[in-house]
Each structure stands twice: as C-alpha cells, then as structure tokens.
C-alpha positions as CSV (number, residue, x, y, z in Angstrom):
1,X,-23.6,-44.6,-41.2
2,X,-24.9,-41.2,-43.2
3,X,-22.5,-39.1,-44.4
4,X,-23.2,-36.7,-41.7
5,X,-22.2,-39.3,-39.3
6,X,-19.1,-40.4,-41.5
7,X,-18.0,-36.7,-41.3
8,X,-18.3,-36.3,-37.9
9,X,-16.5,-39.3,-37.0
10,X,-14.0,-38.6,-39.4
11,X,-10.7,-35.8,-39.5
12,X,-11.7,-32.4,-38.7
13,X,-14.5,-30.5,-40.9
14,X,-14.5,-26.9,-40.8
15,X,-18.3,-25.4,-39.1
16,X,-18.8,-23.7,-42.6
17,X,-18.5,-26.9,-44.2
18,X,-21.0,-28.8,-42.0
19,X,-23.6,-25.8,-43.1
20,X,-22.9,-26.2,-46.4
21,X,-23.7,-29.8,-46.2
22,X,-27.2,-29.7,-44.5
23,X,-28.0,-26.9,-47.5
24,X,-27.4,-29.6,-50.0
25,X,-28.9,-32.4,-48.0
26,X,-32.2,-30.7,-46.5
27,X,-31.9,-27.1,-47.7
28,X,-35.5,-26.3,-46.3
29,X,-35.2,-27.5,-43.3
30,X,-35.4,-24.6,-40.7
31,X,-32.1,-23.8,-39.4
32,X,-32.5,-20.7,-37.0
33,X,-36.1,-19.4,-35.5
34,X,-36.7,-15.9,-34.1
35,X,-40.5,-14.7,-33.8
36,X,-42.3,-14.9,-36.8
37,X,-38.5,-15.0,-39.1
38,X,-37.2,-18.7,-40.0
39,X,-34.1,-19.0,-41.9
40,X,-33.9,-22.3,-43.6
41,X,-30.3,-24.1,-43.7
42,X,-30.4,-23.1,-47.8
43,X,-31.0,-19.6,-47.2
44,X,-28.6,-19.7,-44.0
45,X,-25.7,-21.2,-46.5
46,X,-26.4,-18.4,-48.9
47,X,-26.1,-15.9,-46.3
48,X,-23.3,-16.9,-44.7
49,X,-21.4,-16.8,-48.1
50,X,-22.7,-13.3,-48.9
51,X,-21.0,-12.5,-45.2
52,X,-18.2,-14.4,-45.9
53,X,-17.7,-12.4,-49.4
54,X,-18.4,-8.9,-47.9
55,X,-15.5,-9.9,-44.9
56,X,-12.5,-10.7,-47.5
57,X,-14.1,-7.6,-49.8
58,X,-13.4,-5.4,-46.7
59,X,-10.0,-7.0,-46.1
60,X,-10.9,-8.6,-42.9
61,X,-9.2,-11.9,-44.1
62,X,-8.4,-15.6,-42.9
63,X,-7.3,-15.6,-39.1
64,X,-8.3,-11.7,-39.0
65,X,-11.0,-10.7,-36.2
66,X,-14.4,-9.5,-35.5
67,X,-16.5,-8.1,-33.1
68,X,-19.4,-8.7,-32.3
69,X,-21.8,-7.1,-29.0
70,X,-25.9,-7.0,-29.5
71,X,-28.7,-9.2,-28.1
72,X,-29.3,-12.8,-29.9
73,X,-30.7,-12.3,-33.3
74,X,-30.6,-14.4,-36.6
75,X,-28.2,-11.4,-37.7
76,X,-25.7,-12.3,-34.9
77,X,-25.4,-16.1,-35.6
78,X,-25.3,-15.5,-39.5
79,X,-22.3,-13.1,-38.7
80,X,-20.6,-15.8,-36.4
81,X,-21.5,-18.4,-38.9
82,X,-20.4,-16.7,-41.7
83,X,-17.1,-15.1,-40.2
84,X,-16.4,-19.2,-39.6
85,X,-16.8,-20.0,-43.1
86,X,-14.1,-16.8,-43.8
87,X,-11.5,-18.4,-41.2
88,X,-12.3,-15.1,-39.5
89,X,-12.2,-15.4,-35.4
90,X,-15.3,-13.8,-33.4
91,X,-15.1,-11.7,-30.2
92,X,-18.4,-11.8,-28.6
93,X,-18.6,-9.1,-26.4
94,X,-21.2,-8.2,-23.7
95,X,-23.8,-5.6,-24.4
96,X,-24.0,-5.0,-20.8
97,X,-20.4,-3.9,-20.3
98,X,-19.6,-0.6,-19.7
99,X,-18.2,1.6,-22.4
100,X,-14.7,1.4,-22.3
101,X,-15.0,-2.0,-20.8
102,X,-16.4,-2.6,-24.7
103,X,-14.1,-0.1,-26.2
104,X,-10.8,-1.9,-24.3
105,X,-12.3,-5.1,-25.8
106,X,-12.3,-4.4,-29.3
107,X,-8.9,-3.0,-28.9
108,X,-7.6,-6.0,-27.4
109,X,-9.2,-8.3,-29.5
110,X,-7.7,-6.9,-32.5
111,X,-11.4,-6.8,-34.3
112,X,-11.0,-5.1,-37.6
113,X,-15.0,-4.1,-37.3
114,X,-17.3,-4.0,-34.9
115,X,-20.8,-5.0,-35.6
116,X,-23.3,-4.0,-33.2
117,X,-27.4,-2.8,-32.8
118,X,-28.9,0.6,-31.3
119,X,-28.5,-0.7,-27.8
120,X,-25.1,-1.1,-27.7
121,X,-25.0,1.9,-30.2
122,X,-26.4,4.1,-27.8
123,X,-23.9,2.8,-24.7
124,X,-20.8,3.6,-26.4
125,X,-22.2,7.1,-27.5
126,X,-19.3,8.9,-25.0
127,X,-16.3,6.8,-26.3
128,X,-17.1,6.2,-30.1
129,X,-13.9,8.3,-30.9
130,X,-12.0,5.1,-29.2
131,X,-13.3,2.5,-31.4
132,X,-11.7,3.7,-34.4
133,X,-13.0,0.6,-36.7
134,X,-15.6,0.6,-39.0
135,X,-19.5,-0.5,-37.1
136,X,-21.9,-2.4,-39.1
137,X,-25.4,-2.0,-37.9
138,X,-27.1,-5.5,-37.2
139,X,-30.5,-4.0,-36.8
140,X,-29.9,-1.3,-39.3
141,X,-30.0,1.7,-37.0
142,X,-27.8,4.6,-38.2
143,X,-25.2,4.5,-35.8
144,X,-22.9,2.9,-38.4
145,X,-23.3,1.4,-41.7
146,X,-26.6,-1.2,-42.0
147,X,-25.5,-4.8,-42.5
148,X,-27.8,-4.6,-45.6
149,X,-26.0,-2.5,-47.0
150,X,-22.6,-3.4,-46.0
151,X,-23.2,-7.3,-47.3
152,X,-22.6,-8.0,-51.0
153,X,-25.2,-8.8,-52.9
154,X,-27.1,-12.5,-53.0
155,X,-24.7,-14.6,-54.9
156,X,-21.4,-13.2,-53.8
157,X,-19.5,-16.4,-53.1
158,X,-16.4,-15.9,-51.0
159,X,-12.6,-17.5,-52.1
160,X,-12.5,-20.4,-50.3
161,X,-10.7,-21.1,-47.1
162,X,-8.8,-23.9,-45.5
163,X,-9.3,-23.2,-41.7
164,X,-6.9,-24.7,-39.7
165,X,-7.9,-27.4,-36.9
166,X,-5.6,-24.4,-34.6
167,X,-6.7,-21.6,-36.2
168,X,-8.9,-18.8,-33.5
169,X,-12.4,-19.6,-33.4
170,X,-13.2,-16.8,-31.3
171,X,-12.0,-15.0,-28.3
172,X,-14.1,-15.1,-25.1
173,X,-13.2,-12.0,-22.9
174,X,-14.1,-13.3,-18.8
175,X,-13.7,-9.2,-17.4
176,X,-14.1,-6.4,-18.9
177,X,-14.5,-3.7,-15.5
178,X,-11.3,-2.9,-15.2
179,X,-7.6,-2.8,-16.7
180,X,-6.9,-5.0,-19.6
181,X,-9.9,-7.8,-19.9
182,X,-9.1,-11.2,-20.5
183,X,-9.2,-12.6,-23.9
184,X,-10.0,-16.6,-24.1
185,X,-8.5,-17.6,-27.6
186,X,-10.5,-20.9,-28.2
187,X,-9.1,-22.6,-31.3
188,X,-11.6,-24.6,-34.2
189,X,-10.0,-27.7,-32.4
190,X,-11.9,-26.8,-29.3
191,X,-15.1,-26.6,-31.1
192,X,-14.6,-29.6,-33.3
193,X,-14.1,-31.6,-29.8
194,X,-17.0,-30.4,-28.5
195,X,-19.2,-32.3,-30.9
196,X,-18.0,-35.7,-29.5
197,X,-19.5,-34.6,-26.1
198,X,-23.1,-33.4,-27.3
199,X,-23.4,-36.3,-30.0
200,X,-24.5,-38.7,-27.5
201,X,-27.4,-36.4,-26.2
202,X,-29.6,-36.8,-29.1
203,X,-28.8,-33.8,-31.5
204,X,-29.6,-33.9,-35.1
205,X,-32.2,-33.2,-37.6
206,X,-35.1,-33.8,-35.9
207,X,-33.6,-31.2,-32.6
208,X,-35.2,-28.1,-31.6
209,X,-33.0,-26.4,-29.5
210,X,-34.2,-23.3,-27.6
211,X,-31.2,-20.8,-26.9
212,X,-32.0,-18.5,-24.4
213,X,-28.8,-17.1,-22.8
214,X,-26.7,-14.6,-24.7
215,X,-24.5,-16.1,-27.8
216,X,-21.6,-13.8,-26.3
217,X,-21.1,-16.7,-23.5
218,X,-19.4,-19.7,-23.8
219,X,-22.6,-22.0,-22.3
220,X,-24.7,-20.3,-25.2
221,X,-21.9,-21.3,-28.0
222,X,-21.6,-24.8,-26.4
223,X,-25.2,-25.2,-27.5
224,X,-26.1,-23.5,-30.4
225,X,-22.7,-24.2,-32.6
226,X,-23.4,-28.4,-32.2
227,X,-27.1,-27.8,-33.2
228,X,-26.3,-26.4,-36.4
229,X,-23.4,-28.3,-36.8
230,X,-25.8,-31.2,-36.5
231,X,-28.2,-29.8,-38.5
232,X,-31.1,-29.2,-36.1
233,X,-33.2,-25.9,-35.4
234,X,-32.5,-23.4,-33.4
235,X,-35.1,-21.4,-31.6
236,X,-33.2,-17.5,-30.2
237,X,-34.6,-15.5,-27.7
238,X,-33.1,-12.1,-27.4
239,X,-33.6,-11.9,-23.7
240,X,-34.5,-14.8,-21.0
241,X,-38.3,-14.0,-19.7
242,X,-39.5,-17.5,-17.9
243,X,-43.3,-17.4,-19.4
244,X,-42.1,-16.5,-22.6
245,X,-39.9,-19.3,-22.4
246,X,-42.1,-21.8,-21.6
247,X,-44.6,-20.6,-24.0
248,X,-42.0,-21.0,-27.4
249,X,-40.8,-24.4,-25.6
250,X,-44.5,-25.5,-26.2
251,X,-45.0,-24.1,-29.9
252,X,-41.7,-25.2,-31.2
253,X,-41.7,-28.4,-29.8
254,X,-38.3,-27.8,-27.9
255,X,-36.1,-31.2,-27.7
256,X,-33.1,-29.5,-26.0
257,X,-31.7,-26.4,-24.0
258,X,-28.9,-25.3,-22.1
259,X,-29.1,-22.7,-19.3
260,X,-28.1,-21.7,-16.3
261,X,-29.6,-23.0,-13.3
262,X,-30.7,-19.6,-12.3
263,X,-32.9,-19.6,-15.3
264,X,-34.0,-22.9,-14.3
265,X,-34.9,-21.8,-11.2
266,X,-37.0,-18.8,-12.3
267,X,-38.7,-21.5,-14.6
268,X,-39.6,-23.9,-11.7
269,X,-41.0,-21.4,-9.8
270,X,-43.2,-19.9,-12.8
271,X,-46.6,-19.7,-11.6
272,X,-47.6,-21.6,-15.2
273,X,-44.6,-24.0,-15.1
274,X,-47.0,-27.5,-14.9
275,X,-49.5,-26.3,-17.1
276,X,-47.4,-26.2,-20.1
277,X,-46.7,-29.4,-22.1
278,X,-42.7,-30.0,-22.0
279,X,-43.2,-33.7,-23.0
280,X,-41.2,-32.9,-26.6
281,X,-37.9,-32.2,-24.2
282,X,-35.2,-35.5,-24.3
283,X,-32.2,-33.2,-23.0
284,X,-31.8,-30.1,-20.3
285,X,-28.3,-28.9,-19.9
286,X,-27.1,-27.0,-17.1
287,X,-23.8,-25.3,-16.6
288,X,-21.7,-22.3,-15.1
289,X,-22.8,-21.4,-11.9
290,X,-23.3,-23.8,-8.8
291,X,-26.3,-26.1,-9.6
292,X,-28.3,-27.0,-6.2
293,X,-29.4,-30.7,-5.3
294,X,-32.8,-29.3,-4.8
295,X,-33.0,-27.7,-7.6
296,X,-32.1,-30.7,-9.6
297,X,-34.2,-33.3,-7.2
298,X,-37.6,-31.1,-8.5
299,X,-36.4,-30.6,-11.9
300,X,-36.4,-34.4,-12.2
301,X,-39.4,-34.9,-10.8
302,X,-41.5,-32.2,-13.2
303,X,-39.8,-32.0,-16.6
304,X,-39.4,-34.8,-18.7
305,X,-36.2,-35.3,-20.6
306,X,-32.6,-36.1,-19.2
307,X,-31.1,-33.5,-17.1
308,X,-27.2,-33.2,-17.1
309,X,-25.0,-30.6,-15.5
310,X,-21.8,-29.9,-16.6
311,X,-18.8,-28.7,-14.9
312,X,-16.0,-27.3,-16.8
313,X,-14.5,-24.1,-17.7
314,X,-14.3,-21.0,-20.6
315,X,-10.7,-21.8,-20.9
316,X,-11.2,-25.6,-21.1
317,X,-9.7,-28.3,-20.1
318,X,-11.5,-31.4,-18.7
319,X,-15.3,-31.9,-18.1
320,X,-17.3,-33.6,-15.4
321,X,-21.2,-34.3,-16.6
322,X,-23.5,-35.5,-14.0
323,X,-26.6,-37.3,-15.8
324,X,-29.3,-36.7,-12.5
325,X,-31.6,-39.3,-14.0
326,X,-29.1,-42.1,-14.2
327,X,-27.6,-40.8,-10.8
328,X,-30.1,-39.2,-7.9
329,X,-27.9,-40.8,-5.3
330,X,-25.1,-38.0,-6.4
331,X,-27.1,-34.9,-7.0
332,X,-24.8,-32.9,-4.6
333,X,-22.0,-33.7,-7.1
334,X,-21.3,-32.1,-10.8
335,X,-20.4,-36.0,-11.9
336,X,-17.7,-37.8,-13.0
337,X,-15.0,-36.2,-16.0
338,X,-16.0,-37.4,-19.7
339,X,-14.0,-39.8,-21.3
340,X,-11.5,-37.8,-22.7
341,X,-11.1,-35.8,-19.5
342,X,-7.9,-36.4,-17.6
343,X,-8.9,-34.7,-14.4
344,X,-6.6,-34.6,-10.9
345,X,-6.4,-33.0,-7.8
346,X,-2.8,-31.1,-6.4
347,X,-2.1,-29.2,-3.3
348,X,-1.1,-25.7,-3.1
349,X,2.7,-26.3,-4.1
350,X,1.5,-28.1,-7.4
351,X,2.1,-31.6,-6.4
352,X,-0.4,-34.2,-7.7
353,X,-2.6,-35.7,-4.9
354,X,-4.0,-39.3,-4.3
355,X,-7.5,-40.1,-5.2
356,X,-9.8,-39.1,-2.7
357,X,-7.9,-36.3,-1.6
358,X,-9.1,-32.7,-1.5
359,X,-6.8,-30.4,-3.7
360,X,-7.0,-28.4,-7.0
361,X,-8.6,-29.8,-9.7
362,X,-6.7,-29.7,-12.8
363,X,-7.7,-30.6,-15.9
364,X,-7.1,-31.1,-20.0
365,X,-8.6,-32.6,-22.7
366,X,-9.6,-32.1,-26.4
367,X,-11.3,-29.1,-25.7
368,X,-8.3,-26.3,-24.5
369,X,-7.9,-22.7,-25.2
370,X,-4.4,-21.5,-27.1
371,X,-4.2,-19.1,-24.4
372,X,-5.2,-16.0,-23.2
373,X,-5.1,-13.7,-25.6
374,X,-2.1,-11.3,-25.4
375,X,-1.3,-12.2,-21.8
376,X,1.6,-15.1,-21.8
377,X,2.5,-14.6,-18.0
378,X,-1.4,-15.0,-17.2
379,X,-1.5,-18.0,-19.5
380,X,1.3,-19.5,-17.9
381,X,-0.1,-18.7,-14.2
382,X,-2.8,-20.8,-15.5
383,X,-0.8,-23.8,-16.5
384,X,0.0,-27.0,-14.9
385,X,2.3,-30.0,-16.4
386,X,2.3,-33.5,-15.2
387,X,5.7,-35.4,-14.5
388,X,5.1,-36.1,-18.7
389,X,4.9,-33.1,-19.1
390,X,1.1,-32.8,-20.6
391,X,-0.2,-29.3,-20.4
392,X,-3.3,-29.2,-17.7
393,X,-5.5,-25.9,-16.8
394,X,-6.1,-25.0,-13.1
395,X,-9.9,-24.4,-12.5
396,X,-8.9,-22.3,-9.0
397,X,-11.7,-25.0,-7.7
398,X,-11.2,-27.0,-4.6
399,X,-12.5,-30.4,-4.6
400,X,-12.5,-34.1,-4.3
401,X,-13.1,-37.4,-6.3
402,X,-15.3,-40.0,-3.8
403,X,-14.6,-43.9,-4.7
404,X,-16.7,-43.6,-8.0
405,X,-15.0,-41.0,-9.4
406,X,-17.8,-38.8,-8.8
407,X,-16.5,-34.9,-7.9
408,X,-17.9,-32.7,-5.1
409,X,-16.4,-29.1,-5.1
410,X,-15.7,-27.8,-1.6
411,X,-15.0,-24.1,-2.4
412,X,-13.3,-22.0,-5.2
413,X,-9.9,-21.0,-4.5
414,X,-9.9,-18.1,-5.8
415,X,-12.6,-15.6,-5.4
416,X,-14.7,-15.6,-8.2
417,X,-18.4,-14.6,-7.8
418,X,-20.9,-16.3,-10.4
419,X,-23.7,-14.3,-10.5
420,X,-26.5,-15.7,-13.1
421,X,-23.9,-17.7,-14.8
422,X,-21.3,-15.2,-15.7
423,X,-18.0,-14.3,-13.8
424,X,-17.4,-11.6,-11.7
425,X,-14.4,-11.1,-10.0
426,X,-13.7,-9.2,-6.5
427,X,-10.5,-7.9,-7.2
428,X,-11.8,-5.6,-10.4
429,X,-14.7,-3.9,-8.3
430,X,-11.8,-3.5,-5.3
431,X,-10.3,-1.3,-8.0
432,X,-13.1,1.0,-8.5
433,X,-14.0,1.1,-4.9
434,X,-10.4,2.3,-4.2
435,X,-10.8,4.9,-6.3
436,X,-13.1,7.0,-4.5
437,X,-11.3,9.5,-1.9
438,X,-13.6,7.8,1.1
439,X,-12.5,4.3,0.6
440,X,-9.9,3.3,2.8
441,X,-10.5,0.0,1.8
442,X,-12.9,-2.9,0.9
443,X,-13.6,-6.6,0.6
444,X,-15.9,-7.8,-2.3
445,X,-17.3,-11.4,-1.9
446,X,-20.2,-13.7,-3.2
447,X,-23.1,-14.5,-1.5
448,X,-26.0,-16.5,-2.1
449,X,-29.0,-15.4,-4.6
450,X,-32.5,-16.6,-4.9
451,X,-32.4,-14.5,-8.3
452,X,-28.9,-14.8,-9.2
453,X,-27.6,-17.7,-7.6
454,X,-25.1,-15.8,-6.3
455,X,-24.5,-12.1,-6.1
456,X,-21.8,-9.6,-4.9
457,X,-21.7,-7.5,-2.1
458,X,-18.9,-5.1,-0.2
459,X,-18.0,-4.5,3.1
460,X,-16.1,-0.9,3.2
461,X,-14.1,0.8,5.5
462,X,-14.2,4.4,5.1
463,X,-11.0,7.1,5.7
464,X,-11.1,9.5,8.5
465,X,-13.7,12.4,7.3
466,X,-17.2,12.8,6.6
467,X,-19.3,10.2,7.1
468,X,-19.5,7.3,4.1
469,X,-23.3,6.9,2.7
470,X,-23.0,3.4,2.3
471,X,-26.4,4.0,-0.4
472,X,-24.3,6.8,-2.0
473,X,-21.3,4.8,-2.4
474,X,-23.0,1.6,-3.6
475,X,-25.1,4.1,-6.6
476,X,-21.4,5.7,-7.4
477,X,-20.1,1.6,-8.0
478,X,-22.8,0.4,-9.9
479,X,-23.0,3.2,-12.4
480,X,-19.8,2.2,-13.4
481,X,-19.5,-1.1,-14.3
482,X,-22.0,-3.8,-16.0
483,X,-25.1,-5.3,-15.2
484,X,-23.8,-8.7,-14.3
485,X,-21.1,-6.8,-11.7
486,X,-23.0,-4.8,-9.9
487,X,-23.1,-5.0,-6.6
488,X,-26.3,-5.9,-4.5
489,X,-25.6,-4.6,-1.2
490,X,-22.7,-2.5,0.5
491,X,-22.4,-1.9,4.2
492,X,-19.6,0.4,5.7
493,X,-17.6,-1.0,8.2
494,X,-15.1,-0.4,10.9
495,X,-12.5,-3.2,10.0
496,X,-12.1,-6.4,8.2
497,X,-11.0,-9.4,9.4
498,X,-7.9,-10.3,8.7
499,X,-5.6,-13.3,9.6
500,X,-2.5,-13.5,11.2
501,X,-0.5,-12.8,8.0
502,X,-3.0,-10.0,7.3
503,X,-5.2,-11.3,4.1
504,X,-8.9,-10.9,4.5
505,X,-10.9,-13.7,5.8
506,X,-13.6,-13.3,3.2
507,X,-15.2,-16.8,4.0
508,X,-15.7,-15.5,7.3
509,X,-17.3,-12.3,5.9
510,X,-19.6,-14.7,3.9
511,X,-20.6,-16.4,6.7
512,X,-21.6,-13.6,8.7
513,X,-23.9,-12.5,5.7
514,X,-25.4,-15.6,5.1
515,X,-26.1,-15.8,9.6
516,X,-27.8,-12.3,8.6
517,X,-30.7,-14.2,6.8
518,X,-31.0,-11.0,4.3
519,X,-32.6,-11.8,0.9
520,X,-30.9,-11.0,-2.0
C-alpha cells in the first residue's frame, strides 16, 4: 500500500495533515482550479498555514468558529482548509439568505469573524451594526478588511494543533427565514468516515473533480473535502450555468462530480449536451433532492461513467447508494444502506417494524452530527435508541426495504420542500405569511418542478376586508426571505381542507395542484 493508503486506512488523520502530505509528495500537482488561477497542493499547504497563523494571531483559536458566506472561490476553500488545519470549526452560510437570516447565523454559530465578498457585503448593508465581528474581505472589496491584508505574511507557520477525532468540523445551518436557524454541528469524525464511502469510487491523484454547487451545502463538502483529502484536483465554479459546465468538464478532463439532479437535469436537456466529449467521467454522484427514474434511465444511456445516488441526510446517520449501472432494474429506488449503515423502519409510536414494512426510516452510522447546535430539546426530538440503546437519527421519511434490501421512499413525513437540492421548510414561510394583517391563514406545500425539482407554493385564506392581491401578497413574501424559499405561486382561497381533527390535508392540496397541470 502507499502511504496515502496506509494513512487512510489507518487511526484518524486530521484534513490539514492529509494536505500537508500531498505538498511533500507531489507539491505541484494542481490542487484547486478556478478560471485561469491553479493553486498547486505546495502553494495550497503554504496558504493554508499563513491562514492558520493569521486565525491563532487574531485569537480565533482551536475549537473557536468562523464564518464563512460568498460564492465558491479558491479564497473560500483555502479559508475552510486552513481554519481545519487551526482546529477552527466553519459555518458556511448562504449568500442568498436574507439579512438577518445571515446576521442570526453568525450569532448562533458563535463565529468570531465573518469572512465574506461584495455580494454578501452589499446584502447585509441594513444590519451590519448586528454582526458586531470583525469581516475579512475574500475578494478584497472594502466592506471590511481584504484577506490580503489580514493574512500574515508567506512563511507564517501556525502552532500546531491536535484536532480531536470529536472536535466541530463545521456547523451546517438547514433554515435561516425565521426564528433561531438550525445549526448542524458535524464533528472531524464525520468527515474522517466519509472517506471510506468515496474511496471506492475512484478518487485520487489522477481525479478531476468539478464542484459546481455551493461549498456552503453539505452535498458540495461531501465532494470536494475527499478530493483534496485524496489528493486530486478540484475544478470550482462560482455559479452552476449548464454550457459552461459542460464546456470546463471537456477542458479539464472531469473524472467526477456531485450534483443535484436538478442540475443534472438542466444538463441533459442542454441543447449541446451530446456534442461535448464526457468520455474522461468514471463517477456522477447525485444527492439531496428526489432523483427521477427517468432522469437516471437517460443519464445512463448518454454519459459515460458510473452514476450513483445517494440518500442520506445533513445530520447523518445511515446512507443508501444506488449504483444505476449495476442496478437498472431498481432505478425507482435510492439503493440499499452502505456497509456501515444500520438502517430500520418504526411506526409512529417509535417501535421498530419488520422488514418489508412501511414505517420511518431511522438510521446511524460513522458519519453523525454531535447535535444541533444550541438546541438540546430539537436534538433530542431528533433521536431514536434501539432496545441497546444505540443512538439512531430520524430522517422524517417514510419508506420501505423490498426483499433485497433495496429502499423506496413513499413520502416525507414531515413537510419539507426540496427545491434545487436545499431545504425549505413550510412552517417558516407560514410564519411570515401570518404576519401580514390580511392573512387569516395559509398552507405552504411542495410541488413538482421542471427547474427546481420541486418548488413551494401557498394557498391563503384572507380575513374579512379588502380584497387579498394574491400577486401583491406573493411580491410582499418573496422579498423577504432567500432565493431558495421563495415561493413560486400563491393563490387565495376560501378554506383549506382540513381533517376531522382539524390539521391540513396538504397531500390533498398537492394533488389538486399537480391535477391543475400548471408548469412551474
């Protein structure tokens, strides 16, 4: 075995480390890609010390935090990279979000310094007096202190630190609209376990990985962090365009991505999609949002490569991975849980189900968030222990496990809305809705997307008065909240429907939108 292969088969090796080793072993190999910029592993290593040095220098120390919201750059992953190295923990946070969604965030999060570019710079304009925390400028606008300036200079070699396998690796926030967000603590251990998972699909040296979805979401980390920590080359976009996709996946050479199937639907139907030469691709990864058997069927038939979807959550827990190649018989399933998945199924009162039933899926494995951050009771309403008392996560999915063990989800149980791979949640919108003196009430549910995948809409009932502009109302919503939660469509109704113990029937809303026929 090489001594990468020793190490990663071996106790636990801190991300900084793993770096450091690719700079000794091939320190001009290219480690991150953006436009005509290539940072080699050597100058990457360097780099991350200098941020490393400038962290501890500013008193942001080991199991301190960061935060981080801009577009990809090679200045973002340096900064997560290099906050690793310090044993500092990273909050990615959204650019989209609204301002004090962002503000609440860093507050939460506990960052010590926000570091940012002019877009975000210019959205939190009206609250900057809430993030009282120093900002470092990524793209050295003058909004806050330029990261050139703020690093120390080449040479700076930070003290060294032992990061713990438990140790925050970064904190995740799932919603950010409304009251306080939801902080996913992942811990070093979860991306340590990760590695076993994306070994096996061909990572390494000789990988070009393109990342095209923002490194503030989990799917994006789950990609890039293993092909540096592997020692490949990674290829950022700042934003997903399809043609421009396609065009750097051709240049580069591209081995393997991870996206959302959105994305890989807006690639499939690119007008230019066969005459580009994908031939270099061995692995496509999809993830995060519901993953049609169509959609999978024609990627199979026109891309080269393997093609696996994963199913799994922010928080953690166990894993399902479909290979489609290996398995076109069960292309309406997201596969069967990895090998150190332990994944069951329990009813509504928590009791474990037999195989082939259709229950909860539960889950736990290697990969497991310490919690959410600051929120025990949440944490512990998201908690499920076996008769052995081993600590599962509750995915809110409903499901079941056929005679294989292959998994086909029924429905979610709660009422999440995935719209282009990232969560939105019903209840948070509700809030805002209710919060204009014309709402009675409202009903926010997900229906399906030829852009999105899936995409929000309302269905409001107004309070005695003037008449509700439903076109009004649905402007007043979406100027408030971020680009991923706004809503697509509102209509004003006279009642919901409601069941005998009075909740909302939102599956029957969605059914009656999806009988409409309207494109969304």
């Amino acid at each position: 075995m090489s001594t990468l292969d020793e190490k990663l088969s071996g106790p636990f090796i801190a991300l900084g480390d793993l770096i450091h080793l690719h700079a000794t072993q091939q320190p001009a190999h290219p480690a991150m890609v953006q436009g005509d910029r290539v940072v080699d592993y050597a100058a990457l290593d360097t780099w991350m010390d200098r941020i490393a040095a400038s962290l501890q220098r500013s008193g942001i120390g080991a199991r301190g935090v960061i935060a981080i919201s801009a577009r990809n750059s090679l200045e973002f992953g340096a900064m997560f990279l290099g906050a690793a190295r310090a044993g500092v923990a990273v909050a990615p946070l959204a650019p989209d979000t609204t301002p004090d969604g962002i503000a609440r965030m860093v507050a939460d999060s506990g960052a010590q310094a926000l570091f940012l570019d002019q877009g975000v710079a210019t959205t939190l304009q009206g609250v900057a007096g809430s993030i009282p925390v120093p900002w470092i400028t990524l793209d050295g606008c003058s909004a806050g202190t330029p990261l050139a300036d703020w690093l120390m200079p080449p040479g700076a070699r930070p003290t060294p630190v032992p990061v713990g396998l438990d140790w925050t690796f970064n904190i995740i926030y799932s919603s950010g609209t409304t009251g306080a967000p939801k902080g996913i603590a992942q811990p070093h251990s979860f991306r340590w376990a990760q590695l076993s998972t994306f070994r096996p699909l061909g990572y390494g040296p000789d990988a070009v990985t393109l990342v095209s979805i923002p490194l503030y979401s989990n799917m994006t980390l789950s990609s890039f962090l293993p092909a540096l920590a592997m020692g490949g080359t990674v290829v950022l976009m700042a934003k997903f365009d399809a043609g421009q996709y396609l065009q750097l996946a051709e240049r580069h050479r591209v081995t393997h991505s991870i996206m959302v199937p959105v994305q890989l639907q807006r690639l499939m139907a690119h007008p230019d999609f066969d005459k580009h030469d994908l031939s270099s691709f061995r692995f496509k990864g999809a993830g995060s949002a519901p993953f049609p058997a169509p959609l999978k069927a024609d990627i199979l038939a026109r891309w080269p490569g393997t093609l696996i979807e994963f199913y799994g959550m922010t928080e953690g827990g166990g894993v399902c991975t479909l290979d489609g190649r290996k398995h076109p018989d069960k292309l309406h399933t997201v596969g069967h849980p990895t090998p150190d998945s332990d994944m069951r199924v329990i009813d509504d009162d928590g009791r474990e189900l037999p195989p082939g039933s259709v229950g909860e899926i539960v889950s736990r494995s290697g990969t497991m968030m310490i919690g959410y951050h600051n929120l025990l009771e949440k944490t512990a309403e998201f908690e499920w222990f076996d008769a052995q008392g081993r600590r599962f996560f509750r995915s809110g999915d409903v499901g079941r496990f056929d005679e294989n063990g292959f998994l086909t989800l029924m429905d979610r149980k709660k009422d999440m809305v995935i719209s282009g791979g990232f969560n939105v949640y019903p209840s948070d919108l509700e809030a805002i809705l209710a919060q204009h003196p014309q709402v009675l009430e409202s009903a926010v549910f997900g229906v399906p997307s030829e852009r999105w995948g899936e995409t929000p809409v309302a269905h409001v009932v107004a309070r005695a008065g003037p008449a509700l502009q439903a076109q009004e109302l649905l402007a007043w919503l979406n100027a408030q909240v971020g680009k991923s939660q706004r809503l697509a469509a509102l209509e004003v109704v006279d009642a919901l429907p409601r069941s005998d113990i009075g909740k909302v029937l939102k599956r029957q809303l969605r059914d009656q939108w999806v009988t409409k026929g309207i494109a969304l």
